[in-house]
N, C-alpha and C positions, 0 to 999 in steps of 0.2 A: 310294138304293142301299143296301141289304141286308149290315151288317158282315160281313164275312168269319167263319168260325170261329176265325181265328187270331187277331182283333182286325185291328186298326192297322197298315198295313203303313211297314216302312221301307226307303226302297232307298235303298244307294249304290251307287256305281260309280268309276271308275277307268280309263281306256282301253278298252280292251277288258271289263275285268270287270264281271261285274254282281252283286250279291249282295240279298235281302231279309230282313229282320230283323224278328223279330211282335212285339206287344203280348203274346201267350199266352205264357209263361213265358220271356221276350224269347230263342226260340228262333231258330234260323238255318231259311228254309223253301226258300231257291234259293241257289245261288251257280253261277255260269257264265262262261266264258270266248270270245269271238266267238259265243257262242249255243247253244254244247256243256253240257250240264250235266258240273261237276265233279262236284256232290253228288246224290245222288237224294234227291230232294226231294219236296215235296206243290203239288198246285194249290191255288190262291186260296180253290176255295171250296168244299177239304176240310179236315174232319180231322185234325190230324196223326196219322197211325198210326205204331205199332211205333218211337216216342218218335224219328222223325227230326226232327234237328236237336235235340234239346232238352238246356237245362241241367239237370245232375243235383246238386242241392245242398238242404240240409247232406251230403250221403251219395251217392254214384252208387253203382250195383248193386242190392242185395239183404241186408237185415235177417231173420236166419230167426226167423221169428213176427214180426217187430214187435217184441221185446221184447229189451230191453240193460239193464244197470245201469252206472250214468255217477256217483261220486262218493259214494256207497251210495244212493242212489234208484234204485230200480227205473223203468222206461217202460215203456208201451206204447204203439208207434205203431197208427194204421189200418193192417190190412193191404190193400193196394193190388194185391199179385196174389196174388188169391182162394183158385184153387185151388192153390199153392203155399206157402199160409200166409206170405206175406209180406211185407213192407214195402220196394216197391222203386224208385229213383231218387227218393228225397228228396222235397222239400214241396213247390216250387216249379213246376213244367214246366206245368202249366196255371193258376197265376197270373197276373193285368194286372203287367208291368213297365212304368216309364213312363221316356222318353226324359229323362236327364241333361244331354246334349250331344248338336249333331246337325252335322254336316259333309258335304259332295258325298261322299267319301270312306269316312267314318270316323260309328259313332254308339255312344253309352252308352247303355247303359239300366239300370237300378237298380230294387230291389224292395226293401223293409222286412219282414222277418220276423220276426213279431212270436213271442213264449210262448204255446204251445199244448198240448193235453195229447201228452204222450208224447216234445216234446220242447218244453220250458219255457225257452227259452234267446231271447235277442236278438240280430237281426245283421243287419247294411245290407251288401246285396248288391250288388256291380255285375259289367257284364259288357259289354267293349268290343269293337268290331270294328273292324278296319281293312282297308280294300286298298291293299296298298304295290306297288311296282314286283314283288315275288316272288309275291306271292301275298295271300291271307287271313289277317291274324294273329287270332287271340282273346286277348283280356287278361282274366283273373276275379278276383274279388277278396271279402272280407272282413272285416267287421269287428264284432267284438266288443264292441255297445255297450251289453250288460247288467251285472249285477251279480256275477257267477258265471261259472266256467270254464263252456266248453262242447268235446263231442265233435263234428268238423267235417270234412268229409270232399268233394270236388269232384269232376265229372266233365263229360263232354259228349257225345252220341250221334249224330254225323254218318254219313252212310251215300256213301262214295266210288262213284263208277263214272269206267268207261273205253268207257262205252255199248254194253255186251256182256252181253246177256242169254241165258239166267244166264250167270253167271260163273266157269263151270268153264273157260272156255278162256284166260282172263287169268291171270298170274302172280301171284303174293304173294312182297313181303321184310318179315319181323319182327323186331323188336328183339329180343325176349325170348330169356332165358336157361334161364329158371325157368317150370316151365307149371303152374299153382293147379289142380288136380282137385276137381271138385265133385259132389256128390250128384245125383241127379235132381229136386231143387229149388233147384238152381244155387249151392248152400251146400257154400263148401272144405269139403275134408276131408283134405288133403293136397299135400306139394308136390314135383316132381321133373324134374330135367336135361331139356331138352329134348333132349339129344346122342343120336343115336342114333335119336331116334323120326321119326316122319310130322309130327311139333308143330315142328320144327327149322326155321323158316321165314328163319334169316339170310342164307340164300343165296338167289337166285329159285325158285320152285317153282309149277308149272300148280296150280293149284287143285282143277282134276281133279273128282273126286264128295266131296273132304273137304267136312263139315260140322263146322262150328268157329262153337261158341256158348263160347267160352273166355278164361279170365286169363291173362298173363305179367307176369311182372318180371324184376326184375335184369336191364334193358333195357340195353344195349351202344348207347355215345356216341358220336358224334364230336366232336371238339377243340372244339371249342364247347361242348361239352355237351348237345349235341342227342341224341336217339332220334330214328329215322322208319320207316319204313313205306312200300313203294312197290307201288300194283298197277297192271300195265301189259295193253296186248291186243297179243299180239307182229302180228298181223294187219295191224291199223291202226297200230302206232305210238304210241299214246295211252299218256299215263301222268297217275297223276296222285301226290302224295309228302303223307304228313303229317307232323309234326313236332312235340317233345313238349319241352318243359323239363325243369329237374330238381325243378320239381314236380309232377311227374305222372310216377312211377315205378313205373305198371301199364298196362296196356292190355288193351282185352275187344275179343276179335274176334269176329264172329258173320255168317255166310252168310246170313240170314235166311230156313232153309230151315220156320220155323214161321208165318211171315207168311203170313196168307189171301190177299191177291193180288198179293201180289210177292215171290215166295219165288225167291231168288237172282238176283235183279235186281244186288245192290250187296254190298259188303262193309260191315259198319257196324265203324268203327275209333272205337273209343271210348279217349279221354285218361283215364284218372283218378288221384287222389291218394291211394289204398288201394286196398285188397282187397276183395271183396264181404266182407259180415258185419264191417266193420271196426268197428262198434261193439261187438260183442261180443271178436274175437277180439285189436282192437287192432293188426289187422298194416296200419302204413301211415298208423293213425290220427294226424290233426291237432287238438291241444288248444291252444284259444283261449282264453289269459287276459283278461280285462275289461280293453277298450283294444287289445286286438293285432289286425293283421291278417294275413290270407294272402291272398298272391299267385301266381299260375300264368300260365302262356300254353302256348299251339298253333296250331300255324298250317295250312297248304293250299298246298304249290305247285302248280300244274298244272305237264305237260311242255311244254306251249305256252309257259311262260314262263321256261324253266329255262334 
């Protein structure tokens, strides 16, 4: 039989849940609930397109050029999307991760990142998944086991549905306070209240014909400390909630109205720990002393399990 493109598959499960987990940049490719997809995902033996499910590390978003200076060294990374000149979601998402720990439940996978040109730094990556009775947790983690600080930045790129295509007729709730405006090469250039505009997604809102390839922050908690996010289809009743730590105090929402063939299929609710360009601009940016780690989580409830 014929590897898959995503490599190695891993499944856990949990009652009713089922989730699979790749070998390709140890990305999330299914997660389901009685056989409903939570996330829209990819089959077996594609692809992953339009970065579903993938980890975004050292950096999630977008580098404009490829090029930062980190400690008076100049870099330049490859730029990865071409015609936008730029260097976007980090090194890792089509890298072999290899299984840490592996549980019915629950599995690790870890990747070694080595010094390369443009970003010359060391760091042992891992990246956990769990099904608990709530839902899907993700645990991310690193560690800084070079010689030298490094600029370090996390993210993740999962794509929700509530099996309603497209998805102008399901609601949206956002955290965000603050909406990052960006250039048409998806490079801030400003930042401003969402109070008042169409961005204002705290309360429920139909989704309507908005397209939203967009940052927020200064994300609104609950007592916990949580952020979340809820798109529901008032129709059916389906919902599904994500859920962000207080490491990850931005979030990139995007319709997926530029994707060749599934343009507004899903909502892609992306976690992250900066701002796009955060190696240059520093907003959000995490500095890893030799020896330190960083840690984050986010999780998936479905409504089925709430």
């Amino acid at each position: 039989m014929p590897l898959p493109p995503s490599g190695e598959q891993f499944e856990i499960t949990r009652g009713r849940q089922r989730a699979v987990v790749v070998e390709s940049g140890g990305g999330l490719r299914t997660y389901s609930v009685e056989g409903k997809d939570v996330l829209d995902g990819y089959e077996l033996d594609a692809m992953c397109s339009g970065g579903r499910g993938q980890v975004l590390m050292p950096w999630p978003n977008r580098i404009s050029d490829g090029r930062y200076a980190f400690d008076g060294q100049d870099q330049q990374l490859p730029l990865s999307e071409v015609a936008n000149r730029n260097a976007i979601h980090g090194l890792v998402r089509w890298a072999p991760w290899t299984v840490r720990e592996r549980e019915p439940s629950r599995v690790v996978l870890a990747y070694s990142l080595c010094p390369q040109p443009g970003y010359p730094f060391a760091l042992e990556l891992s990246i956990e998944y769990q099904l608990a009775d709530s839902g899907l947790i993700v645990r991310s983690s690193a560690r800084n086991v070079g010689s030298e600080r490094c600029p370090f930045g996390s993210g993740m790129h999962p794509y929700l549905t509530v099996g309603v295509a497209p998805i102008d007729s399901a609601t949206l709730v956002a955290p965000g306070r603050v909406h990052i405006r960006s250039d048409d090469r998806g490079i801030p250039v400003g930042r401003e209240s969402v109070e008042g505009t169409g961005l204002d997604l705290r309360d429920p809102k139909p989704i309507g014909s908005v397209r939203l390839d967009d940052c927020f922050t200064e994300l609104e908690r609950d007592t916990d400390g949580l952020a979340w996010v809820r798109l529901a289809d008032p129709a059916s009743d389906r919902s599904v909630s994500l859920w962000l730590d207080d490491a990850c105090d931005y979030l990139m929402l995007f319709t997926g109205d530029t994707l060749p063939s599934r343009q507004r299929h899903a909502v892609a609710v992306e976690p992250m720990t900066c701002a796009p360009d955060a190696f240059n601009s520093g907003d959000g940016l995490v500095i890893l002393e030799p020896g330190s780690t960083f840690s984050g989580a986010w999780g998936i409830r479905p409504g089925t399990l709430a």
